[in-house]
C-alpha atoms as one frame of an Amber mdcrd trajectory, in Angstrom:
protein
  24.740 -26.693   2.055  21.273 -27.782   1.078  20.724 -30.006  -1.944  19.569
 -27.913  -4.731  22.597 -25.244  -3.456  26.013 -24.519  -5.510  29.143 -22.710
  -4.586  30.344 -19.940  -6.944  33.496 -18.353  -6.526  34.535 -15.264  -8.849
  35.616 -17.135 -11.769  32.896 -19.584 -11.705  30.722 -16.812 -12.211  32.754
 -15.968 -14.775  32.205 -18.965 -16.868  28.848 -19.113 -16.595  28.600 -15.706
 -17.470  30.576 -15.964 -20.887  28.652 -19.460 -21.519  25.674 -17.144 -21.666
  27.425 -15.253 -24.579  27.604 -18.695 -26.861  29.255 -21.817 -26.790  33.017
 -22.278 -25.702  35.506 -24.887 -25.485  37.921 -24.946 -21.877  40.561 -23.534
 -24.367  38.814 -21.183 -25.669  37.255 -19.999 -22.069  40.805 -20.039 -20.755
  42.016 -17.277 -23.827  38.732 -15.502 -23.491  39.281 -14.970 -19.540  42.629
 -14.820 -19.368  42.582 -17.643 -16.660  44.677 -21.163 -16.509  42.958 -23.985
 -18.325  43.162 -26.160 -15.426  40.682 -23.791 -13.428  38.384 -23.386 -15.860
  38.496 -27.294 -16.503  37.197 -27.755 -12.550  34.774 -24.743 -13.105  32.926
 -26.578 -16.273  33.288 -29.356 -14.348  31.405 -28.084 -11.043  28.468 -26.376
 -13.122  27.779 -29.136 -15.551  27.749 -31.415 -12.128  24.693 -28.734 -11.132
  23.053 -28.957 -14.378  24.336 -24.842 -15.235  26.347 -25.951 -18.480  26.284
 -28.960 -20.929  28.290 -30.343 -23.378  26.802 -29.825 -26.907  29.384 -30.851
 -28.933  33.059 -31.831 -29.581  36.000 -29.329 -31.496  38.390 -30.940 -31.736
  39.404 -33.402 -28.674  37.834 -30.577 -26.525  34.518 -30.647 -25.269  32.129
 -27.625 -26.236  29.756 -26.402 -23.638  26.705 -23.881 -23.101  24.968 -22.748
 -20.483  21.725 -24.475 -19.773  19.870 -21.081 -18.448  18.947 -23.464 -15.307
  19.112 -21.049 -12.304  20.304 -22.403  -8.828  20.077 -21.280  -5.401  23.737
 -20.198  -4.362  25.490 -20.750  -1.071  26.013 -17.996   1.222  29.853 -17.912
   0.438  29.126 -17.258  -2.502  27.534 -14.005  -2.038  30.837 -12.501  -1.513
  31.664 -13.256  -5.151  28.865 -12.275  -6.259  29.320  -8.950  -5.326  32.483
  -9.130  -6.717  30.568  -9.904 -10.407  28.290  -7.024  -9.397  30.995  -4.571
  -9.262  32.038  -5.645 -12.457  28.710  -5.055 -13.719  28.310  -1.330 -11.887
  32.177  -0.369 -13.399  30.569  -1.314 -17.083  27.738   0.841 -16.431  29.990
   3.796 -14.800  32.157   3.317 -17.975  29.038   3.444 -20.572  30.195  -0.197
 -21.398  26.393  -1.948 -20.241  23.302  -0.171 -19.251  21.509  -0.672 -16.189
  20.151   0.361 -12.997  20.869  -0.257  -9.115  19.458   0.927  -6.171  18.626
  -0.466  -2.439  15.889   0.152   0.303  16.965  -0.062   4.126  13.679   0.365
   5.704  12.171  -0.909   9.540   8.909  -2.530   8.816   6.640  -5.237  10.673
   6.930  -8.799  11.158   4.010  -8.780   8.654   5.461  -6.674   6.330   9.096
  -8.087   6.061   6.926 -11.561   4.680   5.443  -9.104   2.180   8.697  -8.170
   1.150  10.105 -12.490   0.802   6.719 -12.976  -0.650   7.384 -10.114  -3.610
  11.502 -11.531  -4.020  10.073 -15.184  -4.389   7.226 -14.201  -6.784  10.273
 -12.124  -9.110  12.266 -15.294  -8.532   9.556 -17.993  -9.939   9.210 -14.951
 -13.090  12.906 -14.919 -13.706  12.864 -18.240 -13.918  10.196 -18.420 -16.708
  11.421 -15.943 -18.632  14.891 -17.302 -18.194  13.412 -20.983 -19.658  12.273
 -19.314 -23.257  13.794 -19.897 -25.849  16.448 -17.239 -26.687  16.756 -14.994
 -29.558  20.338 -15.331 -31.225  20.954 -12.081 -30.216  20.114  -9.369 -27.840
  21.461  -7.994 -24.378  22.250  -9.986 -21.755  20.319  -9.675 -18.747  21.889
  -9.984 -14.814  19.892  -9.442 -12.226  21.002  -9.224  -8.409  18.524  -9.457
  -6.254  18.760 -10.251  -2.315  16.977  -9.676   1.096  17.116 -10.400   5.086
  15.648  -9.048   8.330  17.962  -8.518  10.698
């Protein structure tokens, strides 16, 4: 795993996705997922370690954390749950619960042409990123974006 690379399983992602909603305590993640305490304890614990969630505060004698809005390169392992979070996100959209969008392009190109195509995903990537380092607005949607190429 390279440096700057994090593993994500399902409920990871999660976590980091509710964090995105406002701030949380582990107790209050744990009711709010429906999953045990102590797994959400090593989750917060793995993504503040990556700089995805601080501590902002103290409730009690629980920690409250946010996410940061830092993106991070993911492992390849964790594509697998990321899918998994996808699907959650294409079920919302089939139920009228989120709107969005998906679609996917299988096309043979040249050598030339597939670095086009890296070029145009790392370009979106370094643009995400800047829009994702704003300041947010108290409210408004919540944006997830899946994005994802290879040559075979």
């Amino acid at each position: 795993m390279a440096r700057n690379e994090v593993f994500l399983d399902t409920g990871a992602l999660e976590v980091l996705h509710k964090l995105t909603e406002g701030e949380f305590t582990a107790p209050a993640l744990a009711d709010a997922t429906g999953r045990a305490l102590a797994r959400i304890v090593r989750d917060l614990d793995r993504l503040e370690r990556h700089g995805l969630v601080q501590v902002v505060g103290q409730k009690g004698e629980h920690k409250v954390y946010k996410a940061t809005g830092r993106s991070a390169s993911a492992t390849v392992d964790t594509a697998k749950h990321l899918l998994e979070h996808l699907k959650t996100g294409v079920d919302k959209i089939a139920r009228g619960k989120a709107e969005g969008t998906m679609s996917a392009v299988f096309f043979r190109t040249t050598e030339e042409r597939a670095k086009e195509v890296f070029e145009l995903i790392r370009q979106l990537r370094e643009r995400l990123a800047v829009l994702e380092a704003e300041e947010e607005p108290e409210t408004g949607p919540l944006i997830t974006v899946f994005y994802g190429v290879w040559k075979e």
